[in-house]
N, C-alpha and C positions, 0 to 999 in steps of 0.2 A: 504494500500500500504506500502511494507515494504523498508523505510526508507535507503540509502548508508551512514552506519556507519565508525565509525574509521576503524575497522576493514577490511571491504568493501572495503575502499579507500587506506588503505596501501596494498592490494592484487591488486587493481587494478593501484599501481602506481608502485609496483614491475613487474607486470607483462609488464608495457610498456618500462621502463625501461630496463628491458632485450631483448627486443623484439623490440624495434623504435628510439632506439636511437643512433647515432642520426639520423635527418631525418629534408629533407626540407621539407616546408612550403611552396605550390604549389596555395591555394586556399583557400578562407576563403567563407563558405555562412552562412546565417542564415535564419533559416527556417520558424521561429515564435517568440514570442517575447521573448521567453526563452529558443529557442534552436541553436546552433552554433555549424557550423561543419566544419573543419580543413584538409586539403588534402595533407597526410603525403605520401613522397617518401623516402625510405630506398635504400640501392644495392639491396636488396632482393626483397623488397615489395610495393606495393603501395597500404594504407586505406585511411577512412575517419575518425578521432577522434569527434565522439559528444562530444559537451562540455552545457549541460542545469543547467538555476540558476533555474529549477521551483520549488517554495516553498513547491511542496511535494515529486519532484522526483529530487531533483539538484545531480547531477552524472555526471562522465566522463567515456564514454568507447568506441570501437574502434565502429564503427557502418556501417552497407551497405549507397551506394550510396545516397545522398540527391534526394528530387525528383527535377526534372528540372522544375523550375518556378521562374518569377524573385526575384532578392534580392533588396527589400527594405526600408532594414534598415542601419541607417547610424552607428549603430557599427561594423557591420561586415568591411564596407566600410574603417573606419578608422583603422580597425582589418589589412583589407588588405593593404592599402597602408602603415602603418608601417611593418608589419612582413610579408610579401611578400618575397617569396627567400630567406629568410633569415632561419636557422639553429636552430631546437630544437635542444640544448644540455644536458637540463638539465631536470628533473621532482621530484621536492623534495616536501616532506610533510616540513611545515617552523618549525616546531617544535611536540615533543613529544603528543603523542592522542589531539591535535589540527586537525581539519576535512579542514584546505587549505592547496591546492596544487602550487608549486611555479615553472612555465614553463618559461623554461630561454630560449633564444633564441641571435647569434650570428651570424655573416659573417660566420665563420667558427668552425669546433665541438671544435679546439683549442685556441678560442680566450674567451675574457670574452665577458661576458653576455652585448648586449645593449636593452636588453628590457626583462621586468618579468612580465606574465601573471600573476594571481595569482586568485588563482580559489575557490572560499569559499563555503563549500557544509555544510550549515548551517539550514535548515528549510527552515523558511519562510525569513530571512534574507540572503540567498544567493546572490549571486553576482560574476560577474567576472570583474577584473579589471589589467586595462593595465597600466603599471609604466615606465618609464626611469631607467638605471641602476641608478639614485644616489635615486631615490623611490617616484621622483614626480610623481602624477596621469597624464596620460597622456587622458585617458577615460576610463568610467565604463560602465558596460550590463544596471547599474542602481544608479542613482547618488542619494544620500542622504543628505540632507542637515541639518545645524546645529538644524534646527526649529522641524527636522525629530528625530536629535538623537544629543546632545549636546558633549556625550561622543567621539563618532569616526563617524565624519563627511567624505561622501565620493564624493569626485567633483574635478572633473580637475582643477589642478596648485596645488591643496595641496598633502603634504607629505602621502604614502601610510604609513598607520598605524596597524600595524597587532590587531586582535582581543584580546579583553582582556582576560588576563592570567584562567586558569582555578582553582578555588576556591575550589573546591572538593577536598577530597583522590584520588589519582590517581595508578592504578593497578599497581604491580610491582613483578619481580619473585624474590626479596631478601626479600619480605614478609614472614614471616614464617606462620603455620600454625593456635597456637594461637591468634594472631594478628588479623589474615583475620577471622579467625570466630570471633572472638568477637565482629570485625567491622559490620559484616554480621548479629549478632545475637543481636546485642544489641538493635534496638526496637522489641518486639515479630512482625511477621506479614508474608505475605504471602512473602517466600522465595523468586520469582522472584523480586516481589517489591521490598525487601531490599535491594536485589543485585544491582539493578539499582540507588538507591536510597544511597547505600554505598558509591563507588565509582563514577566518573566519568569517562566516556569513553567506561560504561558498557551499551550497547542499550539493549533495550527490546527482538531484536530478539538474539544478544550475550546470554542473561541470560536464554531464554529459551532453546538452544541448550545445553550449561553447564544443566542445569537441566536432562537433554534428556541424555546427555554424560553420568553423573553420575548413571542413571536408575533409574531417578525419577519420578515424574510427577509434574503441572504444579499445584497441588491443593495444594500442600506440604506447611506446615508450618513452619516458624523458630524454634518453640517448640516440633514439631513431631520428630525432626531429629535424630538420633541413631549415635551415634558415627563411625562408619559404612557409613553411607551417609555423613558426612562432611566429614570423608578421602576421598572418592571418588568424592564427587564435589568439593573436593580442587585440587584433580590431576588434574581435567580435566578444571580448574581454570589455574592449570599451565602449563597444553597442552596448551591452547589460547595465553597464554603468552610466547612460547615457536615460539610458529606459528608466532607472532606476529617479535619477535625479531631475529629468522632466515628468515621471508619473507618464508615461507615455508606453502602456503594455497594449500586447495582442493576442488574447487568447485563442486556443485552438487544443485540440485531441490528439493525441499522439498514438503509433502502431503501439501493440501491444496494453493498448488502454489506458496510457499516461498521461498529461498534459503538459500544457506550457503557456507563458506568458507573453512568451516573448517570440514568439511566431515569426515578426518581419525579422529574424534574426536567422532564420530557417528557411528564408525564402529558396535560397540557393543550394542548401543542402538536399542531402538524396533521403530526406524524410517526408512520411507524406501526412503533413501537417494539416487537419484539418480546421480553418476558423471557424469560429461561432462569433456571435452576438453581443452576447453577455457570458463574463466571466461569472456573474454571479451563480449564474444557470451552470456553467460549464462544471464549478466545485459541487455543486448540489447535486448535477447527476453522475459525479465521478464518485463522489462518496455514498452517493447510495445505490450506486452499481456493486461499489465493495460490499458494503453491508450486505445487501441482497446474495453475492456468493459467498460470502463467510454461513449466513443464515439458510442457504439454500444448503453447503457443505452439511452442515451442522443438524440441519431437518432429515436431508435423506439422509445422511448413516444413522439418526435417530428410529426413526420411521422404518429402513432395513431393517436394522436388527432386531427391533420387534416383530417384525415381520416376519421375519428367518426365524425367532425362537418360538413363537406362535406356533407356524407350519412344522417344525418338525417336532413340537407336543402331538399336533393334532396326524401327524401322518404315524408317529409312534402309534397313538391312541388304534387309528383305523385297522394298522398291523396288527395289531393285538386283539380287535374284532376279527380281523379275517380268518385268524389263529384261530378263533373260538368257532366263529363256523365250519371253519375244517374240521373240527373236531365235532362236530354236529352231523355231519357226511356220515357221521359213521353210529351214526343211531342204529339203523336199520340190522346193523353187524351184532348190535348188542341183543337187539328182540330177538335175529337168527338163533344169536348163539341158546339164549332163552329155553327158544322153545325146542331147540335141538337137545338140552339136557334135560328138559322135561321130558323130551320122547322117548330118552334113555335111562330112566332112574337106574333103574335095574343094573346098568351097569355101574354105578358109581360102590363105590366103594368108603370107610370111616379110614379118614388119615389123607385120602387123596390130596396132593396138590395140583396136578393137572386132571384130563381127561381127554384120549382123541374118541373121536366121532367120526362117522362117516355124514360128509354132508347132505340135506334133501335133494338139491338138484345135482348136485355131480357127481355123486357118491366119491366125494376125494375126500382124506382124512382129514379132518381140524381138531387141530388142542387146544381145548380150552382151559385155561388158569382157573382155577378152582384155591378158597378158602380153607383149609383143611380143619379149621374149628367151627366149622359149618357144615351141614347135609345138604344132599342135593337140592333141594327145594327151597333152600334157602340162600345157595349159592345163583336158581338160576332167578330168585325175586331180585339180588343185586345185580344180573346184568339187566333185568325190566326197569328198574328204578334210572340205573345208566341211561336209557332209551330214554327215558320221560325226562329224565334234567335234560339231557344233549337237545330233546324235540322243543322244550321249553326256551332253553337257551337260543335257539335259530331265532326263536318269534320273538323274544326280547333284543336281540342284538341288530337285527336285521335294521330295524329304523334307527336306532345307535348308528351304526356303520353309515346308514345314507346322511344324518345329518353332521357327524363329521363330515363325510364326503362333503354334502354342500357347503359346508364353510369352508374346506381346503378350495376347491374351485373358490369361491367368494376372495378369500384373502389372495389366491394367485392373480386373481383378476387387477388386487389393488396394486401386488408385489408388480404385475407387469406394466403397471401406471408408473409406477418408481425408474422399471427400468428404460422405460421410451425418453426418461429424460435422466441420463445420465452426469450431466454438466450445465451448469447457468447459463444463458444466454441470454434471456428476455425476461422481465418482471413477470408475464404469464408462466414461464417455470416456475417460478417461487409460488404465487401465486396457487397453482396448480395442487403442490405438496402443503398446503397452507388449508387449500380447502381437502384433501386426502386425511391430515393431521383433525380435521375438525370432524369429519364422517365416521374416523377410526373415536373419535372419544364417545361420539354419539352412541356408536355401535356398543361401549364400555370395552373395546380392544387396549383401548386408552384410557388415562384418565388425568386431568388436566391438574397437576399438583404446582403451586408457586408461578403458574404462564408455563410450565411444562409438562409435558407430554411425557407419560411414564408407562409402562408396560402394569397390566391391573393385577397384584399379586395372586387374586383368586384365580384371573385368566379367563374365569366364566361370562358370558352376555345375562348382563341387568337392565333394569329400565333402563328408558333414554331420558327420564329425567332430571338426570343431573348435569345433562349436555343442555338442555331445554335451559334449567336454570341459570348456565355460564354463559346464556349468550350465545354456546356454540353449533346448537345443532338448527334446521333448518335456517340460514345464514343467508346472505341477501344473496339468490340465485340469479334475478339480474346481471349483478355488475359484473357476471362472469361470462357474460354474454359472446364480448369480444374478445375472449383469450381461446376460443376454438382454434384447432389448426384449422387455415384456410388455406384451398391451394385453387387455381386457376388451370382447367385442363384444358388441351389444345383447340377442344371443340368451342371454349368459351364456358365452359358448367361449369361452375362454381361446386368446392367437394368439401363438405364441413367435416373436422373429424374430433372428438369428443378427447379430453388430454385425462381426465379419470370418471370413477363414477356419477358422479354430480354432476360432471358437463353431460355424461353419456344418457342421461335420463331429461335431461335440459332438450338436449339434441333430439333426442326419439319422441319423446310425450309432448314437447311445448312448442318446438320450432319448425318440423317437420310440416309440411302440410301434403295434401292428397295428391300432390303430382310428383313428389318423389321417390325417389328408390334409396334404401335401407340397406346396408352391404353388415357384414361380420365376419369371422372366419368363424368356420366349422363348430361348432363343441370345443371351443380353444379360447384361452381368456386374450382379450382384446379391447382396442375401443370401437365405439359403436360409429360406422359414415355413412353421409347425408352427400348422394347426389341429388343435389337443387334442381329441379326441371320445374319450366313453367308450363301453363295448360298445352296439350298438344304435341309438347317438344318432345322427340326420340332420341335416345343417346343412339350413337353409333355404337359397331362392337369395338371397334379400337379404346372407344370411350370407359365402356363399361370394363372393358380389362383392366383397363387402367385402375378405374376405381377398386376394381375387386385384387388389384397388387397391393395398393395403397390400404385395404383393409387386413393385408394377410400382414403387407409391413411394419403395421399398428398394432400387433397381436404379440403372444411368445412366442409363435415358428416364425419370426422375421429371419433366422437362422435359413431357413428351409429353401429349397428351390421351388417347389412350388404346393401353395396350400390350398386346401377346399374351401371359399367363400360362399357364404347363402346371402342370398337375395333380395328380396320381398319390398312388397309396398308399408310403409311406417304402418299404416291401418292393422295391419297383420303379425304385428310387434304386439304382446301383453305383457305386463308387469304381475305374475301370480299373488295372491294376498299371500299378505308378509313375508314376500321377498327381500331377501336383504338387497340394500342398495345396486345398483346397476345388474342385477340379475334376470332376463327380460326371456320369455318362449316366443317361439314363431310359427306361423303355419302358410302354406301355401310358395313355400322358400323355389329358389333357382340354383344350383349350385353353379359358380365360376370357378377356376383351378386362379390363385393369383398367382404373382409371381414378383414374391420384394424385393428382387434384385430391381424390376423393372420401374418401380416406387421409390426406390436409393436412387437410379442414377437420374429420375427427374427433378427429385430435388436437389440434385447436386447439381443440375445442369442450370437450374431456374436461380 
């Protein structure tokens, strides 16, 4: 995750500065234990300012709407009831490539300042803290105490004390040229390193950009250099410093999901830099691209491995059904043997432990195990007794066995929702595992302890109203409207494809209408697709293959060369009472053979 540097944070305090200032101070929430967000009114405009201390992403930039849930922390609280209505004036960096920010706030944009936010985007020692104008701490995001750090202690009633001085060479455009390379060149070693390692104030991502500016690369050594490359990665040394000292940045995206500020610095380089707009935008969707795959990480190995431990309880369980009706097969062996030594009292004998027999229909010999502290008639009531438990056991086990069975199907269905989205790409991933995570708690597979998702010790299906209660079950099925796979086939039909249960019953019961066609694979856990036809319209067969690859590729034989799809019109889709989630029969089906290979190479082509 790449780090908001000096540089970073004076683009982004220029840029609010031009832009919000000044502006009341409407709202204070805070969302989590390191993120606060600020409800800024302009003439013009009305945002939200993020302000997070998190020790890998601490930054401030203008951000969408907080979500609506309460606030329960008491800094915001004490955030609000001081600086409520009252007036950003100011947003100063407190000193030269020092990384805090110092938010002055006032009755009015003309009066002095009676309270200084000051906002330290530091690592892991970040922090925001609220002062009185004369710089008493009033409260901090996070208080530290002497036993914590003897040097600069931070806790209400004591004087705010800014961060100790920077000890390093510090960048500067009266540098001259000799100078900075000598500074840069004087232990041999890899160029990025020294650069950062020269100065302070120079980040890892600053020193690769310069590198990139210059038309270098990142392998480059201080000893490789040609006289030739330090002029050119001095210029562009003093482009950054040039940026820096006019407030003159250009935000853009960088390969590999990076950013940058400084873009017209990049123009020339072999990177392929993309501008945006707003930098404010640009850190708000960088950081919550991360967040989203840190949380998307974190959700699917959560949600696997319940899943994995789930399924192989319930396929042990089934095993051990199957076990028991095998041993049921063999009822009819026990009444044989029965009434086979009923037919022979006569031969038994006091002491026996076996006895053979000639059987009824083959007259081939059989030895029967015999009790020896028991007579015949009572050895052969304990093989009838065997008959009647083994006949009993089929009829008790038998619905046992079909409804594990149904839940293994049910959970493979959800297990193959997980695996169609192996990696983050789009908010609709997350998204996706978000609504899978709320159906499983619904279900009681889960159960939602602290905001997390745990595996339920008993493991058994209870009511669903303790999902009902949290909020979490029947969930706004709406807004997942637009997170269907959508793909565009050559004929022009539009193919919806369902990403877990909950879109897959969205898809078939609510969206569907009477001129489409319904695709699945076979008796195979998958998601459910929707070829969109209007009145009249015929797919072609090239069409229809299509969609019937695209539904075997949506399934667990995506592995396979080619799988059985059924067909149908949605009408011919039923939901059985009390189905578990996306479990749906059909009748009047088509089968197509698909073929995923030929669903992989359109979307790789598209």
């Amino acid at each position: 995750m790449q780090p908001v540097d000096f540089t970073t944070l004076a683009a982004l305090s220029a840029d609010l500065q031009s832009c919000w200032l000044p502006a009341r101070c409407e709202q204070f929430y805070q969302r989590d234990r390191y993120t606060l967000f600020i409800a800024l009114r302009t003439l013009e405009n009305r945002g939200w300012l993020a302000v997070s201390w998190h020790p890998q992403a601490a930054r401030l930039h203008l951000s969408s709407p907080p979500p609506k849930a309460p606030d329960t922390f008491t800094f915001s609280q004490q955030l609000k009831h001081q600086l409520g209505g009252l007036a950003l004036t100011q947003i100063n960096l407190i000193s030269p490539w020092e990384r805090v920010l110092d938010l002055q706030f006032a009755r009015r944009p003309d009066e002095p300042a009676l309270w200084h936010l000051y906002i330290e985007v530091m690592g892991k020692y970040s922090n925001v803290i609220l002062t009185m104008a004369d710089g008493q701490i009033v409260t901090a995001a996070h208080q530290v105490s002497e036993q914590q750090s003897s040097i600069r202690p931070i806790q209400t009633g004591r004087p705010y004390v800014y961060p100790p001085a920077i000890n390093g060479k510090l960048p500067a455009l009266s540098e001259g040229f000799d100078d900075w390379q000598a500074s840069v060149s004087l232990i041999p070693g890899s160029l990025k390193k020294m650069m950062v390692k020269s100065y302070s104030g120079v980040s890892s991502a600053i020193a690769t950009q310069l590198i990139w500016a210059a038309g270098l690369t990142l392998d480059h050594q201080t000893t490789g250099l040609t006289e030739s490359d330090w002029q050119r990665l001095f210029q562009a040394w003093r482009g950054w410093l040039q940026s820096l000292a006019q407030s003159s940045f250009s935000p853009a995206t960088l390969p590999q999901g990076g950013y940058t500020v400084l873009a017209d610095l990049l123009e020339t380089a072999a990177v392929d830099a993309k501008p945006v707009s707003s930098i404010q935008q640009l850190i708000a969707n960088y950081y919550r691209h991360q967040f989203n795959q840190e949380e998307f990480r974190r959700l699917h190995h959560q949600l696997s491995q319940a899943l994995k431990t789930r399924l192989a309880k319930l396929r042990q369980k089934a095993a051990t059904f199957r076990h028991r009706l095998s041993q049921s097969d063999e009822a009819e062996d026990y009444r044989r043997k029965a009434d086979l030594l009923m037919a022979h009292l006569n031969d038994w004998q006091v002491g026996m432990t076996q006895i053979e027999l000639a059987d009824f229909e083959s007259a081939q010999p059989v030895t029967l195990p015999l009790n020896p502290e028991k007579n015949a008639v009572q050895n052969a009531q304990t093989f009838y007794k065997q008959h009647q438990k083994l006949k009993r056991a089929r009829t008790a086990v038998m619905p046992l066995l079909a409804a594990v069975n149904s839940e293994i199907q049910y959970l493979e269905q959800v297990e193959d929702s997980l695996l169609q989205v192996p990696a983050y790409e789009a908010e609709a991933d997350l998204n996706s595992l978000e609504e899978i995570r709320t159906e499983l708690i619904a279900q009681s597979y889960l159960r939602d302890t602290s905001g997390r998702a745990v595996l339920s010790k008993s493991g058994q299906k209870s009511s669903q109203k303790s999902g009902k209660k949290s909020g979490l079950h029947n969930a706004n099925l709406d807004a997942t409207q637009a997170d269907f796979r959508r793909y565009q086939l050559p004929q022009g039909i539009q193919l919806l494809i369902g990403r877990n249960n909950n879109q897959n019953e969205q898809l078939t019961f609510k969206h569907a209408s009477n001129y489409d066609l319904w695709l699945h694979a076979q008796e195979i856990p998958g998601s459910h697709v929707l070829l969109r036809l209007d009145a009249g319209e015929m797919p072609t067969d090239e069409t229809l293959q299509l969609a019937a690859s695209f539904a075997a590729y949506y399934s667990r034989a995506r592995q396979s060369e080619q799988v059985p799809v059924v067909m149908t019109a949605p009408k011919n889709v039923y939901k059985p009472k009390g189905a578990l989630p996306g479990m749906v029969i059909y009748k009047h089906e088509q089968v197509i053979w698909g073929q995923p290979q030929s669903a992989e190479a359109f979307i790789t082509a598209s």
